[in-house]
N, C-alpha and C positions, 0 to 999 in steps of 0.2 A: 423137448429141445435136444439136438444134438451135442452133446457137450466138446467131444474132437473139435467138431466145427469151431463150434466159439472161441476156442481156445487160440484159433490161426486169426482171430479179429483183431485188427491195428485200429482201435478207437479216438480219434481226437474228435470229441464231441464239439462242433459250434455253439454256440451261448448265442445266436444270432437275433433272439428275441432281445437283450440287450442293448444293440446295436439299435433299434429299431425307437424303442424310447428316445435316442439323441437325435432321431431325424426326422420324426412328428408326434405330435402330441396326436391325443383322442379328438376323434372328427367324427360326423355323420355322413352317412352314405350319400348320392348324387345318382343319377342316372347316367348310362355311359354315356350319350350323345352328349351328354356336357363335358367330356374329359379332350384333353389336349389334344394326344394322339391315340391311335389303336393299331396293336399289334395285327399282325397277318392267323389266323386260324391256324390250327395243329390239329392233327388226328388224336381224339382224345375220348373218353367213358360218355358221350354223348347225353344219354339222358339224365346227365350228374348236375351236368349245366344248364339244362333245361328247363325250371321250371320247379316248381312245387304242388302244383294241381293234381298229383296224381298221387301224393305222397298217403299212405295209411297211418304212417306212424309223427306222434308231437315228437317238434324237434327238443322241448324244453319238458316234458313229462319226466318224474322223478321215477327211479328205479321201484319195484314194486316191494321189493324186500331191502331194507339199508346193508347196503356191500360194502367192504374198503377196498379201496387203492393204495397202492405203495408206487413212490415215486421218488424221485431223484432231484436235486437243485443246487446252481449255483450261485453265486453271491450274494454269500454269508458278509462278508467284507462289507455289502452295506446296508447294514440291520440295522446302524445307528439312525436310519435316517427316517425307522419306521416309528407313530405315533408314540405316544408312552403310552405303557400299558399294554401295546401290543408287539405279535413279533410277527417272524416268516412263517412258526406253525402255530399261530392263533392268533387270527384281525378278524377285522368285520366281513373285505371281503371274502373271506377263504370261508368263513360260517353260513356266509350269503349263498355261496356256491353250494357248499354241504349240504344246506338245508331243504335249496329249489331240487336238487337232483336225486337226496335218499341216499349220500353216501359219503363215507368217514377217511379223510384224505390223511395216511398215515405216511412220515417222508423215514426213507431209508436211511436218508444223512442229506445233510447240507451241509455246503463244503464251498470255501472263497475260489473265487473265480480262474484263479490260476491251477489249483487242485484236482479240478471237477473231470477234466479227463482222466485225467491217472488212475482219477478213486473208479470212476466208469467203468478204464479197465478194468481192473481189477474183479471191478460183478461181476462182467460178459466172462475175464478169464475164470471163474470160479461155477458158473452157471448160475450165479444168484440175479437173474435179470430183472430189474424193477417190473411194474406193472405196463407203466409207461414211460417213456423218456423221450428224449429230443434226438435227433442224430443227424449229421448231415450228408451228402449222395454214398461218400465213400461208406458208410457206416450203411444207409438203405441199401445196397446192394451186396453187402457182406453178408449181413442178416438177414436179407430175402435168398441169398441162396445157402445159411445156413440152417432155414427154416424156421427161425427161429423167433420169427413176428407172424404177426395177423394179417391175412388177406383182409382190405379194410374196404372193399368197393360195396359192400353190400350195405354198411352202415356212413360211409360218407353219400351214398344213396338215399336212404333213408332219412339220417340226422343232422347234417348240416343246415344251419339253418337260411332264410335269402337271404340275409346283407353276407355272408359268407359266401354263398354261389356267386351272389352279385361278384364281391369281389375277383371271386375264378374266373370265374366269367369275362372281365377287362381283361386278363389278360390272354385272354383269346383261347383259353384251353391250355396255353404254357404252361403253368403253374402245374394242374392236375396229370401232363405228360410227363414234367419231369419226373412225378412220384409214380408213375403206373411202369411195371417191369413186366413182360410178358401178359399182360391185357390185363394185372389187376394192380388196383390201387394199393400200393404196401406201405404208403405214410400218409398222412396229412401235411399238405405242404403249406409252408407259409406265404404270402404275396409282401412283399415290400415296396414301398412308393419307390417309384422312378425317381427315386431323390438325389443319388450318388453323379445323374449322367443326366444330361449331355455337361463336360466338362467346358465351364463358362471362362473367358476373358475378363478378368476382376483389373480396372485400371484406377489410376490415382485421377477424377476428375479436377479436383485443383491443380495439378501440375496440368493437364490440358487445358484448363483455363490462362493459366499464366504464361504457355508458349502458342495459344492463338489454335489449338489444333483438334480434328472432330474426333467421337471415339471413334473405335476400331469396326469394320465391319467384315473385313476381306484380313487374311493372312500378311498383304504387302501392307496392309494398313498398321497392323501389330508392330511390322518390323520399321515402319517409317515412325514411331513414336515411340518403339524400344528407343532406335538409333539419337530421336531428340532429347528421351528423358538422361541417357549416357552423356550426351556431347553439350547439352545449353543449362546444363546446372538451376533444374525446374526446383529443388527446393533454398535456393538463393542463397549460399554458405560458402558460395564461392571458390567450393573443390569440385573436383572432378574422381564425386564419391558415390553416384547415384547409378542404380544395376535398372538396365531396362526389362527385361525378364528374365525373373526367377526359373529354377530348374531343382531335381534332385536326381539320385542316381536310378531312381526311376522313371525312363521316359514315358513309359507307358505302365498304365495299371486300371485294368477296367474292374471293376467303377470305383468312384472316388478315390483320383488320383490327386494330389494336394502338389501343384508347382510341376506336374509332369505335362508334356507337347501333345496330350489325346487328340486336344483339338487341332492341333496343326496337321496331325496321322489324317484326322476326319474329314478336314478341305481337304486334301488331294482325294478323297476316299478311299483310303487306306482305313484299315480297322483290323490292327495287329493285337493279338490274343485273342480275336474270337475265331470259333468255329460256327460258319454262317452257312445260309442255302442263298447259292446263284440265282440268276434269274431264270435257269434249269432245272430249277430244286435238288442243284448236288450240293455238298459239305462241303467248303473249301476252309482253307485258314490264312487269314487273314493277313498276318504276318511274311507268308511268300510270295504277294501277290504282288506284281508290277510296279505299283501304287505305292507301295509302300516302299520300296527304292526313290519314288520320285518325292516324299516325303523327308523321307531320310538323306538326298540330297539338299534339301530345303534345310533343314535340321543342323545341316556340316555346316555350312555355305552361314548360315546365323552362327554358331559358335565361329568361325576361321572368325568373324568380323569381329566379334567382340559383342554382339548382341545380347547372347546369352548367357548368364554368370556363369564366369569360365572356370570358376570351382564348382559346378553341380553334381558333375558325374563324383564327388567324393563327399556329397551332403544327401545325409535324411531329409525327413521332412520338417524336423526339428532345427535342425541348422538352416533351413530354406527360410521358413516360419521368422528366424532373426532378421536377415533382411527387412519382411516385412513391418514387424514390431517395434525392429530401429529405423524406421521412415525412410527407408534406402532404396525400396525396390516401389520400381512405380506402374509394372503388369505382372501378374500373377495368376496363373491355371488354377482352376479350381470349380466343385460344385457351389449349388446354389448355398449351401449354408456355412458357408464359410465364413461370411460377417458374425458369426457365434464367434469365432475359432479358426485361423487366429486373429483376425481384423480386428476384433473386438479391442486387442488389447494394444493393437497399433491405433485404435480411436483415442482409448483412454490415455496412451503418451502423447497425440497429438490430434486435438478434437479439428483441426484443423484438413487433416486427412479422409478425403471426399472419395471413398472408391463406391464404383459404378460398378455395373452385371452390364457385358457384351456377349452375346452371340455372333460367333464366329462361321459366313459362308463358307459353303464348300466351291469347287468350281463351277459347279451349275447354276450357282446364285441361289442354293438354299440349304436348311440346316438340317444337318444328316449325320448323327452322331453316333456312337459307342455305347450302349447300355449293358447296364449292370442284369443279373439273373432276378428276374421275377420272384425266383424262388433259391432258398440255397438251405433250407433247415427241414425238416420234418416230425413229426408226432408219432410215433410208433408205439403198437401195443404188444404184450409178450404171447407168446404164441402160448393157449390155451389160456387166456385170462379168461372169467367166464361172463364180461360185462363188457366188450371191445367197445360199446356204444356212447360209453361213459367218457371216454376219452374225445368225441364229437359234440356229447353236451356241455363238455364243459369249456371247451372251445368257445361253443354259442355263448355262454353265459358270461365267459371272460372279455369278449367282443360289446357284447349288453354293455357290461360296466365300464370299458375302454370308453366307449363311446356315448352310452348314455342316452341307449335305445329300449326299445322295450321296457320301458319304465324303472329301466335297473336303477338301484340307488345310485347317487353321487353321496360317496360318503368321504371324501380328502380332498382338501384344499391342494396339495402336495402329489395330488394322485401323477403326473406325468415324470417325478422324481425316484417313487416307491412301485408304480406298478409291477415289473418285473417281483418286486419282491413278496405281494400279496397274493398273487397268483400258484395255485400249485403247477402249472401247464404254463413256465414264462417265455408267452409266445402268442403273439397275433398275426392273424392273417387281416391284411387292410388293404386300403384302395390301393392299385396301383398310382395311380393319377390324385392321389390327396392332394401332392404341395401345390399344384396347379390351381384344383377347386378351391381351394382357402382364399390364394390370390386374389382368384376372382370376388370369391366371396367377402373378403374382407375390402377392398377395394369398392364394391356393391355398398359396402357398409359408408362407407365414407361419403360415395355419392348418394346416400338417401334412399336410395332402394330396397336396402335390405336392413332390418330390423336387427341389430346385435345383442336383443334381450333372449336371439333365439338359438344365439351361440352354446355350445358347450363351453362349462365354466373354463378350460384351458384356451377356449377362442377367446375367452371375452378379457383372462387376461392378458395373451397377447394384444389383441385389439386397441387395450388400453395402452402397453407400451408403444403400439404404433401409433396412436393419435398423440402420445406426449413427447413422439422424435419430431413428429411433423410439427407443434407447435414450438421445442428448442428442439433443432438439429445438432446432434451430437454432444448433447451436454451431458448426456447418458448413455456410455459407452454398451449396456444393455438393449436398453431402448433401439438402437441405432439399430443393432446388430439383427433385432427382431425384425424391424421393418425393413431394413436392407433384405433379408433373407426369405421371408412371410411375404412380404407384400411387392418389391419391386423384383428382385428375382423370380419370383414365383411368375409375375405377370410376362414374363418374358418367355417363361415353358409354358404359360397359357396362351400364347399367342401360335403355338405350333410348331413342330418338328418332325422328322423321320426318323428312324431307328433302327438299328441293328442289333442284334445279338446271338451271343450263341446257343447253338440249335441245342433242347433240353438232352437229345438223343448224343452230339457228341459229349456232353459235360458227364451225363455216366459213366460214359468209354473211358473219357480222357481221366475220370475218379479214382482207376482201377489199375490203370496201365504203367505198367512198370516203366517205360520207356519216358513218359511225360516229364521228369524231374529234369532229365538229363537234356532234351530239346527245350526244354523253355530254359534251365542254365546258357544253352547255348547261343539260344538269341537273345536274352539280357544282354550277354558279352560281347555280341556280335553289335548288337543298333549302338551299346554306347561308346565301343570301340570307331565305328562309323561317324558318328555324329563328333566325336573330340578327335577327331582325326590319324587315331591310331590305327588305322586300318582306312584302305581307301577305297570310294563308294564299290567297284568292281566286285568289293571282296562277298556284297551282298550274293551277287549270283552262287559264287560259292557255297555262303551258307546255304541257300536255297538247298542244294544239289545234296551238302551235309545232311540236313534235316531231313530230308527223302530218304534217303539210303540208313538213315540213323532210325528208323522206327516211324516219322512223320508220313509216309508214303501209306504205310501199311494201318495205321492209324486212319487215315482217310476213308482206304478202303472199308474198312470193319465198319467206319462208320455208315457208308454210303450203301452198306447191301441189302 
């Protein structure tokens, strides 16, 4: 390894396996013709995704001499929550892993979650690199051109096991292009459920009950039952106290934006922040497009009236979230799992509060939304380790026990609380399309078709919470939240959408480019400047023109050659 090199590496490692525990639990695999939607094909390592019939080598054969690994992990902070008697470096699962594969998982350090970058740095600056670690694009492409990882195409060729290609595989090749740099695979990438997007219309069904009115299906429908929840006093206290839709100072934020307008960007078809391919197959960005002026005129035109809580542009998502909690606000932006979080706890102060999941048309009368990256973490091994394969099996085997395939034990009640922390590699790669299948599946269950003794024990406790809201609705601000989000959102992304996102080709570029901080600072300031009326719609063109000449132009280019 070069050491110079590493030394110039700006490390902020994503923890993004983390992330991924709060937005599905362990499920089993589906065939893709069963999933919602399906991404468009990408030029990608072709026979990676292809099949296994040709494969020479076991995906799950243990090494033939017992090797160690040294690895790296964060969230130590929550160790409390592991069994007694065991920890993060000795449980059942991590001996389960050890045992199948032939090899002795020795951890560098583990370090709480806020830490875990800094101490990172630290190794890369010193050239102490673990064996394996996590890293996310900016990090993959530092370390592939400081040589300083493993060309990994020959063994995610070899060892990946099917429900893992499966996986790659839905997402049409995305996944495996973002991590391929110059024709070879330089990480393992993760897949994440399309959970965060399409950003849904969350409204108060009792207050449309009580002024006579349908939900939302169209943009003018949103603002005709904003403008009633504001003006006829739907929770009956006789002030003129109730916010029709919530906002924060972020209008946009792909994916899982909590209280921001995606969806209103997504009916005009607009889709600012991403860099996408035309119907030309060129990169554009999303944010300077026509469209997105005629959005942002929608956008003003709803704050000037009073539509929009006229303090947003100076609220988090935390001060939005009050609103909600104190029974004030009666539409709210949001992903599907939001009834966790914060609903949950606007239920428990008022079991009386009926929020619904609406999908929002766009102008062509269908739903075409903003999606979050397939992929955003990777798996990398140091360059010269002398067992790169090791880091692919235990992938496989970590996936087994996620999910409760290949005969892997179920050994915790508690396993979708603690997995990150039993794993030495905390990080799955999973269906894109999970929260959809569940939907369906759990729904299946209800009407008789589908047998729930064949759930994974985290379905079967959900299922259970969803059969005990449907018999009291909302007596169990838990309960609620599960079937609200499990079962009737879910069935609404299984019903079908289009999608968009950005190309895996610009998200490297844009990883690395010194220019990027400074144009997305600018159009922050610019859409909420527009939209609270501090700037007027015209001033859009301008930015446009700005961002061009600022680096956006030349960004384009690089990407599109």
């Amino acid at each position: 390894m070069r050491k110079s090199a590493l030394l110039k590496l700006v490390v902020l490692v994503t923890l993004a396996a983390l992330v991924l525990s709060a937005c599905s639990g362990p499920v089993q695999p589906t065939p893709a013709a069963e999933q919602a939607a399906q991404p468009a094909a990408v030029t990608t390592p072709a026979e990676i995704i292809a099949g296994q019939a040709w494969r020479q080598t076991d995906a799950y054969s243990p090494l033939p001499e017992r090797a160690t690994l040294v690895v790296v992990k964060g969230g130590q902070e929550n160790a409390s929550l592991m069994p007694e008697g065991e920890s993060i470096e000795d449980n059942r699962a991590l001996r389960y892993i050890e045992d199948t594969l032939n090899v002795d998982v020795t951890f560098a350090w583990v370090a709480p979650s806020d830490s875990y970058s800094d101490k990172l740095n630290l190794s890369i600056a010193s050239g102490d690199i673990p064996d394996v670690m996590i890293v996310d694009p900016i990090q993959l492409q530092q370390l592939t051109e400081a040589d300083a990882i493993e060309d990994l195409t020959p063994y995610v060729e070899k060892y990946a096991n099917a429900d893992i290609l499966e996986n790659w595989r839905q997402t049409g090749g995305v996944a495996l292009a973002a991590a391929t740099i110059d024709g070879k695979v330089m990480g393992i990438p993760n897949v994440q459920p399309q959970a965060d997007a399409p950003i849904m219309a969350w409204v108060r069904q009792d207050w449309l009950d009580k002024l006579g009115l349908e939900g939302p299906e169209t943009v003018d429908d949103v603002e005709a039952i904003a403008r009633a929840f504001m003006e006829q006093d739907p929770d009956g206290d006789g002030a003129a106290n109730t916010f029709g839709l919530t906002g924060t100072l972020n209008p946009v934020q792909v994916p899982s934006n909590l209280h921001g307008f995606d969806a209103i960007f997504n009916a005009y078809g607009a889709f600012p922040e991403l860099f996408y391919r035309n119907d030309a197959g060129e990169i554009i960005y999303g944010s300077v497009q026509p469209e997105t002026k005629e959005a942002l005129a929608r956008l003003a035109a709803l704050y000037k009236d009073g539509v929009i809580d006229p303090e947003f542009a100076t609220k988090d998502g935390d001060k939005a979230n009050e609103i909600i909690v104190g029974g004030k606000g009666g539409i709210m932006m949001g992903p599907w799992w939001v009834p966790w979080w914060p609903m949950a706890d606007a239920v428990s102060n008022d079991p009386n509060a009926d929020w619904q999941p609406f999908m929002i048309k766009d102008k062509n009368g269908k739903y075409t939304f903003a999606m979050g990256d397939y992929t955003y973490s990777f798996v990398v091994v140091r360059k010269g380790y002398a067992h790169p394969e090791v880091a692919l099996k235990i992938l496989n085997v970590q996936n087994d026990l996620s999910y409760g395939l290949n005969d892997a034990p179920q050994y915790y009640s508690n396993f979708n609380e603690i997995w990150s922390l039993l794993f030495p590699i905390p990080f799955l790669i999973e269906q894109p399309y999970v929260v959809e299948r569940m939907g369906r599946e759990y729904q299946e269950a209800l009407d008789g078709t589908r047998d729930p003794a064949t759930f994974s024990e985290a379905m079967k406790l959900e299922f259970d919470q969803i059969q005990q809201d449907i018999a009291a609705p909302r007596s169990d601000a838990s309960n609620w939240g599960t079937r609200m989000a499990r079962l009737d959102a879910a069935q609404l992304l299984a019903g079908g959408y289009e999608e968009v996102r950005t190309d895996p080709v610009a998200s490297r570029i844009i990883a690395v480019d010194s220019t990027w901080p400074a144009l997305k600072k600018l159009e922050e300031e610019t859409f909420l400047q527009i939209i609270t009326g501090a700037k007027p719609l015209d001033d859009f063109d301008a930015f446009v023109e700005e961002w061009n000449n600022s680096g956006g132009a030349a960004l384009l280019e690089k990407m599109n050659q």
